[in-house]
C-alpha positions as CSV (number, residue, x, y, z in Angstrom):
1,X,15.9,-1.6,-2.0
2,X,12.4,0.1,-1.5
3,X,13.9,2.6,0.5
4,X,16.4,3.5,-2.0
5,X,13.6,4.1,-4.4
6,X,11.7,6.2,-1.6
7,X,14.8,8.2,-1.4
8,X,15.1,8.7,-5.2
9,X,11.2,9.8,-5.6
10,X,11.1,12.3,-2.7
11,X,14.5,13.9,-4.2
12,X,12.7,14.2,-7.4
13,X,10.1,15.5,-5.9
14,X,11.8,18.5,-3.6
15,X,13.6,19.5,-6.6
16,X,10.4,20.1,-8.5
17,X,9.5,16.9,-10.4
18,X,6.0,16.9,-11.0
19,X,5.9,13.5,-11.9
20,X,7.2,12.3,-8.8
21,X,4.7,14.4,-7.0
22,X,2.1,12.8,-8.8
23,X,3.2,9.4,-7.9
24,X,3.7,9.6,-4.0
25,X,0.5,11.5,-4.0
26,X,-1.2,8.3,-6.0
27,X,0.7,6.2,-4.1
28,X,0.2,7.0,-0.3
29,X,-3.4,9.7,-0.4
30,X,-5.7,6.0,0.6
31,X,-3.1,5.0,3.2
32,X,-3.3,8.2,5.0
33,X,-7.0,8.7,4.0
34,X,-7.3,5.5,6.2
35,X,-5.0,5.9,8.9
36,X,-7.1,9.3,9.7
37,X,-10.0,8.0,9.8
38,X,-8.8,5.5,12.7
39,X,-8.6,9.4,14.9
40,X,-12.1,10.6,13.4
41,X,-15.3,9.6,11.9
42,X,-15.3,13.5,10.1
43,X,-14.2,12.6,6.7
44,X,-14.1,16.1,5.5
45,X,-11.5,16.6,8.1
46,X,-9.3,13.8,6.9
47,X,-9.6,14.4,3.4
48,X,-9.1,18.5,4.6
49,X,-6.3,17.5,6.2
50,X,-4.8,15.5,3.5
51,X,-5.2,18.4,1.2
52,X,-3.5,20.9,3.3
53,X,-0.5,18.6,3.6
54,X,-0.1,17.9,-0.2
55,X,-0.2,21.7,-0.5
56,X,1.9,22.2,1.9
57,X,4.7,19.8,0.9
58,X,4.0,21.1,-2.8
59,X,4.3,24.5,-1.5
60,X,7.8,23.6,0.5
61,X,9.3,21.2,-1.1
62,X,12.9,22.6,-1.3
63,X,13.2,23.0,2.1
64,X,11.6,19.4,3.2
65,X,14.2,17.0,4.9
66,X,15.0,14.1,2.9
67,X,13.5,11.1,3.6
68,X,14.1,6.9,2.6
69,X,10.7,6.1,3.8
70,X,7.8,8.4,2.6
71,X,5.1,6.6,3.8
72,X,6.5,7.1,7.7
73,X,7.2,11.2,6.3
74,X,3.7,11.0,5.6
75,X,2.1,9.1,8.2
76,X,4.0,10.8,10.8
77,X,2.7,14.5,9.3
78,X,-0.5,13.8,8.7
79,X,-0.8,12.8,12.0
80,X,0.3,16.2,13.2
81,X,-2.2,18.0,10.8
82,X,-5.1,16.0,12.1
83,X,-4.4,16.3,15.7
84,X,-3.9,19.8,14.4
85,X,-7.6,20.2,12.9
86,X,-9.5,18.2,16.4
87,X,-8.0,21.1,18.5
88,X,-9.3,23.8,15.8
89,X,-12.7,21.6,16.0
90,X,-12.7,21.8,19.9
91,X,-12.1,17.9,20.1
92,X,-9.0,17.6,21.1
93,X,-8.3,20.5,24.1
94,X,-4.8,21.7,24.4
95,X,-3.8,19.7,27.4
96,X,-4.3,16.6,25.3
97,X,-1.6,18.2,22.7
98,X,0.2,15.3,20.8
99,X,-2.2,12.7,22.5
100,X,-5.8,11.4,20.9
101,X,-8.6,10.3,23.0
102,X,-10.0,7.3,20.3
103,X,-8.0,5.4,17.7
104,X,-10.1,3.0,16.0
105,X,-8.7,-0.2,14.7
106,X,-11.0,-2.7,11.8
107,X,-9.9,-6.6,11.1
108,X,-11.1,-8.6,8.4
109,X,-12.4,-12.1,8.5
110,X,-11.9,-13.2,5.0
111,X,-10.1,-16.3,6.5
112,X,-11.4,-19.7,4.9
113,X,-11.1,-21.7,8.1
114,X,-13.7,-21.5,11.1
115,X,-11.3,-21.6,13.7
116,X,-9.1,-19.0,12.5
117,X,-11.7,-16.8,11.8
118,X,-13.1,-17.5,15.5
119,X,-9.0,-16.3,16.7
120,X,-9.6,-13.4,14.1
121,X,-12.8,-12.3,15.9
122,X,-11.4,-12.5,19.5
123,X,-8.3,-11.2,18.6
124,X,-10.6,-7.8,17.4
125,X,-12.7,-7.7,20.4
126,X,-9.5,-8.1,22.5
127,X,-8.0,-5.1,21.0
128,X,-10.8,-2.6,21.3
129,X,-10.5,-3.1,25.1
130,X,-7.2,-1.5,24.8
131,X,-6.6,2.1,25.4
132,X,-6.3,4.0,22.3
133,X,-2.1,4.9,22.5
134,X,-1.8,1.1,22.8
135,X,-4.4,0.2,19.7
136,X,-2.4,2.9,17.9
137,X,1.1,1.7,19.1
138,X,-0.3,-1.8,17.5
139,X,-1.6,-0.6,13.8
140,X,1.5,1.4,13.2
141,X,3.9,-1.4,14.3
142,X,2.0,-4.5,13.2
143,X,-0.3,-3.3,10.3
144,X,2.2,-0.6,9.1
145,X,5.1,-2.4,9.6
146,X,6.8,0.7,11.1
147,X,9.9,0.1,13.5
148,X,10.1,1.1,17.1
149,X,11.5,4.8,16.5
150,X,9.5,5.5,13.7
151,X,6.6,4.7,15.8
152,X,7.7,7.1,18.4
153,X,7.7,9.9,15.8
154,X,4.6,9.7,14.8
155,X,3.3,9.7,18.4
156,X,5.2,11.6,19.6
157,X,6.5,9.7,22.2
158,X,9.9,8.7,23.2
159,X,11.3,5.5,22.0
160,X,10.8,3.5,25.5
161,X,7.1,4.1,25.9
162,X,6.7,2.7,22.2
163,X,8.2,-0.5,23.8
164,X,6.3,0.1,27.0
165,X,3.0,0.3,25.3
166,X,3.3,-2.6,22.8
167,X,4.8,-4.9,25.9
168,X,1.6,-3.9,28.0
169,X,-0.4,-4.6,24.9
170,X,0.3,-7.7,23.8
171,X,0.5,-8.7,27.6
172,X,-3.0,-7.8,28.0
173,X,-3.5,-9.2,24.7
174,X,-2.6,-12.5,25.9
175,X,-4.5,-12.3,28.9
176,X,-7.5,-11.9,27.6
177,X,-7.2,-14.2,24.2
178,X,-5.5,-17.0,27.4
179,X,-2.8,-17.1,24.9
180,X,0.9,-17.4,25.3
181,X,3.1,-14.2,23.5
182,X,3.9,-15.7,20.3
183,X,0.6,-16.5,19.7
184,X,-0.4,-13.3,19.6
185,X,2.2,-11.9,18.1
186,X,1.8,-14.1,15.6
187,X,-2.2,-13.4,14.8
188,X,-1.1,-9.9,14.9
189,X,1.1,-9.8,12.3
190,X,-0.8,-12.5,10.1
191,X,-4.7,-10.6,10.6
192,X,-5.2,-7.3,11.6
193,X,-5.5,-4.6,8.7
């Protein structure tokens, strides 16, 4: 049903409803100000970055794809512009291309009881010893509750290493934490943010 809705806004939108550019703006400006601060601490470059795709999509709109799920349009864009900025910056070299060399992940621990905080705060520190695809692989699937193939085209990656680097994720994952998979699976979905 959400989708549907998603579908009806961004048509509004491409053919020059100002309200509905209003409202996806409102709507989904902190989710990507956030996600881009998990590839940079510069937050002129996020907020830089936000404001030349807004433009841009403002500036395009009748010739934008359609879309039943504007927050992955978005994510998966503002992505590219970011990536897109590093390399202007000098931080990310050519060679890296699509890739980012730190994706930064933040839990909360506003858990009432002890010991699930405790599995909140191991569950954090066994994350940031992941590689930084894997970490992002993790927040897009788990926190953003993106499928497999939208995953992959946000990273740019094809579909199989999406699986590929959540399997050797949560594997490590449960190594660490001495956990068996649904465990962790199951802290992932109920903690990180």
């Amino acid at each position: 049903m959400e989708k549907n809705f998603d579908y009806e806004i961004w048509e509004r939108f491409r053919k020059g409803d100002e309200k509905s550019f209003s409202y996806i703006f409102d709507t989904y400006h902190l989710q990507l100000f956030e996600y881009g601060q998990r590839f940079t601490n510069d937050e002129h470059l996020v907020k830089d970055s936000i404001q030349d795709l807004f433009f841009e999509l403002a500036r395009k709109r009748q010739k934008l794809s359609p879309t039943n799920n504007i927050l992955f349009y978005l994510l998966k864009s503002i992505r590219q512009k970011i990536i897109v900025n590093l390399k202007k910056k000098g931080i990310i070299t050519r060679e890296e291309d699509h890739q980012v060399s730190e994706f930064r992940l933040s839990y909360s621990t506003e858990v009432d009881q002890q010991e699930k905080e405790l599995r909140l705060d191991q569950l954090a520190e066994a994350i940031n010893q992941l590689p930084p695809r894997q970490k992002e692989a993790i927040y897009l699937k788990f926190y953003k509750k993106l499928s497999n193939k939208e995953v992959s085209d946000i990273m740019q990656i094809n579909y199989q290493s999406v699986g590929n680097n959540l399997q050797k994720a949560i594997s490590k994952l449960k190594s660490i934490l001495n956990s068996d998979t649904d465990a962790v699976i199951l802290l992932l979905q109920n903690f990180i943010q």
